[in-house]
N, C-alpha and C positions, 0 to 999 in steps of 0.2 A: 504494500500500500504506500503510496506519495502522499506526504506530507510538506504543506511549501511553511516556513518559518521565514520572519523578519527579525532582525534582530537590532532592539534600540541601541543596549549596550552590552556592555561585557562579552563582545562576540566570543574572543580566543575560550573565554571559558566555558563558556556556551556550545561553543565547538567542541571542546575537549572533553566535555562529559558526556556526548553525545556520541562522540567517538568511541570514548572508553566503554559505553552502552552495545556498542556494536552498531549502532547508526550508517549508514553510508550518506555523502554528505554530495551534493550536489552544486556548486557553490553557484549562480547565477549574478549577483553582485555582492559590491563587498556588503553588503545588509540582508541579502536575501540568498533563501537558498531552499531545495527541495532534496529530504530527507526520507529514504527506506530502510528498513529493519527485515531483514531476512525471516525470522520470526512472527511477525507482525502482518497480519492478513486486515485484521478488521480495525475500523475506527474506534472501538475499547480499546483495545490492545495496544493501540499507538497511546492513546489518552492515560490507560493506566503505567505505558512506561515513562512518559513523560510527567507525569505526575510524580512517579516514586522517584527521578531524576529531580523535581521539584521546577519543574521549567514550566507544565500546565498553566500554573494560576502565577509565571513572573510576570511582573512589568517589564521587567528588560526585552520578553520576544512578542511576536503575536503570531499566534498557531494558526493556521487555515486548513481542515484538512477538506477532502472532496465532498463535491453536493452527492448528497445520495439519492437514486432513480424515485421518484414515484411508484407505488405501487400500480402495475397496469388495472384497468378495474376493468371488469365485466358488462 
C-alpha cells in the first residue's frame, strides 16, 4: 500500500525511523514523499505502524493515504 507523507519538520528523523520501521521511502521532494511497507496491505496496518512509530497524530508530517472505492451498489 502507498502512502504519500509531507513532512513540516524534523525530516532526517522522520526518515530515519521510518527506515529503521522497514518503510521504503520514495522521496519526490525535499518535503514530500510516498512511503511502502512490504508488510502493510491495508490502510490499519499503515495507521497502526505509524502510530506505534508515533508519526500518526505528529505535527511535524501530514499523512495522506489512498481514497478508498465506493462500495459498487446494486
Amino acid at each position: 500500500m502507498k502512502t504519500q507523507i509531507r513532512m513540516l519538520y524534523d525530516t532526517d528523523k522522520i526518515l530515519q525511523s521510518l527506515q529503521a520501521d522497514g518503510w521504503v521511502i520514495d522521496r519526490e521532494t525535499a518535503d514530500a514523499a510516498t512511503i511502502t511497507h512490504a508488510s502493510v496491505k491495508t490502510e490499519r496496518e499503515a495507521r497502526n505502524r505509524l502510530h506505534t512509530l508515533g508519526l500518526l497524530t505528529s505535527g511535524a508530517l501530514r499523512v495522506k493515504f489512498p481514497m478508498r472505492r465506493a462500495a459498487a451498489t446494486a
